[in-house]
Short mmCIF file of the C-alpha atoms (twelve columns), coordinates in Angstrom:
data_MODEL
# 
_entry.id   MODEL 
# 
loop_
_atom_site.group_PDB 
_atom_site.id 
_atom_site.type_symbol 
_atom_site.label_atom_id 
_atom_site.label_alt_id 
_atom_site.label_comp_id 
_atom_site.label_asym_id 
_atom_site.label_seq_id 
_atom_site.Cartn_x 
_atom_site.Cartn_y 
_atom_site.Cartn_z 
_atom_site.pdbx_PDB_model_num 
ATOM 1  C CA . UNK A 1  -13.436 -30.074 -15.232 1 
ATOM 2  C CA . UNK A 2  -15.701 -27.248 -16.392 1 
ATOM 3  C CA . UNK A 3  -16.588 -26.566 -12.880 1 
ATOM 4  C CA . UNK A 4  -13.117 -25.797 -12.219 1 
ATOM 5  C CA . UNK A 5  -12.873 -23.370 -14.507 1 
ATOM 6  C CA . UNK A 6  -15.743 -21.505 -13.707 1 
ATOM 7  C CA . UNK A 7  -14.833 -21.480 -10.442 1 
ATOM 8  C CA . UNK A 8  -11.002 -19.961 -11.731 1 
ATOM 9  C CA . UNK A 9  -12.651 -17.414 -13.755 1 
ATOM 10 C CA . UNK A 10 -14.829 -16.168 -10.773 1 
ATOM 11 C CA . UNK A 11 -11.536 -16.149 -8.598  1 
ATOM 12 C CA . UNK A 12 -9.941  -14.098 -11.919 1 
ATOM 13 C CA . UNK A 13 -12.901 -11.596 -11.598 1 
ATOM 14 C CA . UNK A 14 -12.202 -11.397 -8.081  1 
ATOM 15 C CA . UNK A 15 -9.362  -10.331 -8.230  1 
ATOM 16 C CA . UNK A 16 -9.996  -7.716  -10.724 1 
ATOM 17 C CA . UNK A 17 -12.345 -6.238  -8.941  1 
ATOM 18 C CA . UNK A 18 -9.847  -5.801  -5.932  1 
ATOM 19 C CA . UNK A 19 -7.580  -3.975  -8.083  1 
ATOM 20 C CA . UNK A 20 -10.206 -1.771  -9.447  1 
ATOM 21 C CA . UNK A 21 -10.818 -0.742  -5.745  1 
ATOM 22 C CA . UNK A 22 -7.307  0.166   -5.170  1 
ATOM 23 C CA . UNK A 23 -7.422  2.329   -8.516  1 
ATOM 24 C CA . UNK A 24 -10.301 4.155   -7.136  1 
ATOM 25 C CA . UNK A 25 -8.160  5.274   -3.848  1 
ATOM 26 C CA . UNK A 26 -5.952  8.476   -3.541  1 
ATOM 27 C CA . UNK A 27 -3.333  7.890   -1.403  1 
ATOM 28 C CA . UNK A 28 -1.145  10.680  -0.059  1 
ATOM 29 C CA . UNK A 29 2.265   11.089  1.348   1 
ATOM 30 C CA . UNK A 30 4.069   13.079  3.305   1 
ATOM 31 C CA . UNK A 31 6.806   13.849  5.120   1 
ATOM 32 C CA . UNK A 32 7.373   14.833  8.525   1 
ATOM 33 C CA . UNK A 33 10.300  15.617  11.497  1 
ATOM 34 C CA . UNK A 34 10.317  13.928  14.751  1 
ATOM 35 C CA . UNK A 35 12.438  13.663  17.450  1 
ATOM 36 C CA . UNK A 36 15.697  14.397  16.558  1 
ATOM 37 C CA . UNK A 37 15.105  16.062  13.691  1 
ATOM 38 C CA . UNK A 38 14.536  12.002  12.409  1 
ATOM 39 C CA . UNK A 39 12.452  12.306  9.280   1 
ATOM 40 C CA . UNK A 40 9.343   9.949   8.914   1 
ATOM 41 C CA . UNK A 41 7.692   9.247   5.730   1 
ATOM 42 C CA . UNK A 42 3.939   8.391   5.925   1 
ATOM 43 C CA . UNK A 43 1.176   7.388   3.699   1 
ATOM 44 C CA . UNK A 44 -2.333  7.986   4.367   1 
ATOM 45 C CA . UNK A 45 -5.905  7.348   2.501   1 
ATOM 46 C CA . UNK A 46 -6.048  3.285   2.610   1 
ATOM 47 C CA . UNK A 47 -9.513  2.049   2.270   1 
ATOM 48 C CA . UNK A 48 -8.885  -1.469  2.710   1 
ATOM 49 C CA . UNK A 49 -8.441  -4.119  5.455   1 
ATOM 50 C CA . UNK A 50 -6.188  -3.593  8.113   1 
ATOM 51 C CA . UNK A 51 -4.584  -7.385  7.110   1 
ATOM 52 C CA . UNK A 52 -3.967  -6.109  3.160   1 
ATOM 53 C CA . UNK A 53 -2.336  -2.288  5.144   1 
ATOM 54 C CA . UNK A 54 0.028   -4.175  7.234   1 
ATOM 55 C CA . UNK A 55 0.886   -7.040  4.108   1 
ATOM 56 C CA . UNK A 56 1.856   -3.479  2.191   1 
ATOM 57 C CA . UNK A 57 3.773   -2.219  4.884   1 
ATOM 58 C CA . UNK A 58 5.866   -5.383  5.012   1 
ATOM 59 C CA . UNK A 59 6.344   -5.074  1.180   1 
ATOM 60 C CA . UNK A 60 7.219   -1.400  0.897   1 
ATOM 61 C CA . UNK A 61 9.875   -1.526  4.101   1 
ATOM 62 C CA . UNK A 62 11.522  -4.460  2.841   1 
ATOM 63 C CA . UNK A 63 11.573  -2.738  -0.424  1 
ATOM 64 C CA . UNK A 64 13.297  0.601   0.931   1 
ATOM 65 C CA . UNK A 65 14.739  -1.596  3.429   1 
ATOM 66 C CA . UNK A 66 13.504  0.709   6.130   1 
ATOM 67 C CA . UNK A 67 11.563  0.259   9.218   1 
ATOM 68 C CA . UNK A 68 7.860   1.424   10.169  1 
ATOM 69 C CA . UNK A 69 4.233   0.509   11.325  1 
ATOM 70 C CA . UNK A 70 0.515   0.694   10.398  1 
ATOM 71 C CA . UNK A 71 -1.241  2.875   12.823  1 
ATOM 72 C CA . UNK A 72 -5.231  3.797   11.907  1 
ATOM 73 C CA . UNK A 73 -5.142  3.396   8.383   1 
ATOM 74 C CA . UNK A 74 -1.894  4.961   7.237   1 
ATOM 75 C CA . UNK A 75 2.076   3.766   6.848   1 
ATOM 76 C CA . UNK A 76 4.454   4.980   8.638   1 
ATOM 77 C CA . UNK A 77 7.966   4.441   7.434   1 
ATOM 78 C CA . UNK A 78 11.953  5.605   8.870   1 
ATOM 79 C CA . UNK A 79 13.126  8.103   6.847   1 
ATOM 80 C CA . UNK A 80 12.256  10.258  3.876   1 
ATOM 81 C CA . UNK A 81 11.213  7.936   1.065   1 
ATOM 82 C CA . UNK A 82 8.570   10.255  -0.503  1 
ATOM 83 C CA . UNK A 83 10.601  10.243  -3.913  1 
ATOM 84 C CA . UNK A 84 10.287  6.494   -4.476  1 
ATOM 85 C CA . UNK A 85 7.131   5.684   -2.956  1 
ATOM 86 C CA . UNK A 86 4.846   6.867   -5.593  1 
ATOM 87 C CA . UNK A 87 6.452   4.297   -8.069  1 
ATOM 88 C CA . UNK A 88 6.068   0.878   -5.407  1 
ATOM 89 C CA . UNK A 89 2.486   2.011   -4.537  1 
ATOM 90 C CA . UNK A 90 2.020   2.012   -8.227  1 
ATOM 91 C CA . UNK A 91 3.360   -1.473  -8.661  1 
ATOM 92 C CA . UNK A 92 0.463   -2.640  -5.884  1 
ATOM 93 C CA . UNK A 93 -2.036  -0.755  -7.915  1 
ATOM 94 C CA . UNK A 94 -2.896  2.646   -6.128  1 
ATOM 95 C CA . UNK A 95 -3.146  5.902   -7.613  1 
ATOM 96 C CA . UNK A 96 -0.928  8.646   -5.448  1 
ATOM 97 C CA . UNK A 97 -1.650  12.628  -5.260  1 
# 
């Protein structure tokens, strides 16, 4: 049994450690027109796995209930969502300029 807890308290520190690494990122956002004069919202600055960028992007558009894709390290989602963005990145543990 003690091995299993060792083995849950290195899994714990894991973990930690991945959320100390999103701390240390800046992520920014902005806001741009496209076609149409369609507004897209996008978030730039991930330093992480393109797997843990796309699980976020699945999280944040169901959240805004918005569509969007991952392209080279940033989020792009439909429509301007730069006013409640700040507060869901938050919630997965990145710091926003």
């Amino acid at each position: 049994m003690a091995g299993d807890d060792t083995l849950e308290d290195l899994l714990d520190e894991l973990e930690s450690n991945s959320d100390l690494e999103k701390a240390g990122q800046r992520l920014s956002i902005r806001t741009e027109e496209r076609r149409y004069g369609k507004a897209v919202t996008i978030v730039s600055g991930f330093d992480v796995p393109t797997s843990e960028i796309e699980s976020i992007a699945s999280d944040l558009k169901s959240s805004l209930a918005a569509g969007g894709t991952t392209t080279d390290r940033s989020i792009e989602l439909q429509g301007d969502h730069a006013d409640r963005l700040p507060d869901l990145l938050q919630e997965h543990g990145y710091e926003v300029d």
